[in-house]
VOPAGU-2260 file (C-alpha; in pm, 1 decimal, decimal comma):
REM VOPAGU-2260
SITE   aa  ch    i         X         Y         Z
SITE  UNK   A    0      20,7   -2004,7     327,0
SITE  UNK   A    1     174,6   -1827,9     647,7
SITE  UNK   A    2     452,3   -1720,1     425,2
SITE  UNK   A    3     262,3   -1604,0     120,7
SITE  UNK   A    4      64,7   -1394,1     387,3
SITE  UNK   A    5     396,1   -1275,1     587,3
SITE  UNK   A    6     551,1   -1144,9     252,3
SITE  UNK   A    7     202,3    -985,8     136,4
SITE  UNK   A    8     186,8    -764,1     471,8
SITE  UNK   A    9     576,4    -671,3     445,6
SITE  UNK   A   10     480,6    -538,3      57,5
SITE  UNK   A   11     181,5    -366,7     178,6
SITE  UNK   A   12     397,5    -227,2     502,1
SITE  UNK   A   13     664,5    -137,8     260,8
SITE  UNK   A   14     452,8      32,3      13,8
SITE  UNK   A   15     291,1     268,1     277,7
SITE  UNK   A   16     602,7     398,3     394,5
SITE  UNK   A   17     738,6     471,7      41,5
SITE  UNK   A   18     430,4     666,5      -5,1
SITE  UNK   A   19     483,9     856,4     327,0
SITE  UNK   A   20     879,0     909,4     256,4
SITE  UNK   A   21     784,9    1104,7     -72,6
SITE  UNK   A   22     890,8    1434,6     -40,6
SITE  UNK   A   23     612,6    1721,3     -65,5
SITE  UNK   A   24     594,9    2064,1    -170,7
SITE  UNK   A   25     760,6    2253,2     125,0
SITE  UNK   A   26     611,9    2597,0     -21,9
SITE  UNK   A   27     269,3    2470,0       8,3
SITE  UNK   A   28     216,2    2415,1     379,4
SITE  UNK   A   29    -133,0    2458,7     479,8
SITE  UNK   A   30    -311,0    2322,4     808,6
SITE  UNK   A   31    -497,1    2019,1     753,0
SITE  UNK   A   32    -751,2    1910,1    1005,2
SITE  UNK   A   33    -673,9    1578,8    1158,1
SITE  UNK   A   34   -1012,1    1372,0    1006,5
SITE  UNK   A   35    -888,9    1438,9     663,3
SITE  UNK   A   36    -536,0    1312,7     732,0
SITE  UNK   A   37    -634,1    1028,2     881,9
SITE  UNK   A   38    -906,9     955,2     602,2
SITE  UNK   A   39    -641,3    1037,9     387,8
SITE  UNK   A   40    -361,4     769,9     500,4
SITE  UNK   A   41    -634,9     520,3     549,9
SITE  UNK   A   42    -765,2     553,7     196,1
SITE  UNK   A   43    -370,1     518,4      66,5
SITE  UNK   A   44    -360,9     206,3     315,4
SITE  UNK   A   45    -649,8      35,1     204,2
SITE  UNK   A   46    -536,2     114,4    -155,5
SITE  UNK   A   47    -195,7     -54,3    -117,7
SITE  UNK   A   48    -337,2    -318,3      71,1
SITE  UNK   A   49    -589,8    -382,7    -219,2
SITE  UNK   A   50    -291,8    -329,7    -482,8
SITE  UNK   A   51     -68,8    -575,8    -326,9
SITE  UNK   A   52    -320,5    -858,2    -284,6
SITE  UNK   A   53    -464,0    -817,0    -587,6
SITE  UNK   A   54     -65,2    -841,9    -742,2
SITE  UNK   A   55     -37,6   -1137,5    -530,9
SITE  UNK   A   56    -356,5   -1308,3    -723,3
SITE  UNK   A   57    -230,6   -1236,8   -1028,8
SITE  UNK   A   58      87,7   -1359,0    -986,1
SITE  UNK   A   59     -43,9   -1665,1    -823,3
SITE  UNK   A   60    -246,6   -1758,9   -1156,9
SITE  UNK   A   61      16,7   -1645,5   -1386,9
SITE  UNK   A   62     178,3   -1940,4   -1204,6
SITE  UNK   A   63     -47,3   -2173,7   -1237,3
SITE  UNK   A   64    -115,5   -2125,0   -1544,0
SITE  UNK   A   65     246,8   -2196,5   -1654,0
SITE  UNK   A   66     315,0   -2429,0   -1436,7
């Protein structure tokens, strides 16, 4: 269980940062106050979180299933 739980947190810390290491639009640079960027990368890490567990409990019964 430890493990399942070790490798869910390094896809959900691994999906964050691919989100965060996508390039933006350098021409479109506009000041962004610091409640909506922090709303912002809370709302894509609650998202990933939610995507990766839910992946996780899908592949889990997919295994069960044909096991």
């Amino acid at each position: 269980m430890a493990l399942v739980g070790s490798v869910a947190l390094l896809l959900v810390l691994l999906r964050y940062v691919s989100i965060n290491l996508v390039p933006s639009d350098q021409n479109n640079i506009k000041e962004v106050s610091m409640v909506k960027t922090l709303t912002a990368r809370t709302r894509v890490l609650l998202s990933s979180l939610f995507e990766t567990t839910w992946a996780i409990g899908v592949g889990g019964v997919v295994g069960h299933l044909l096991a």
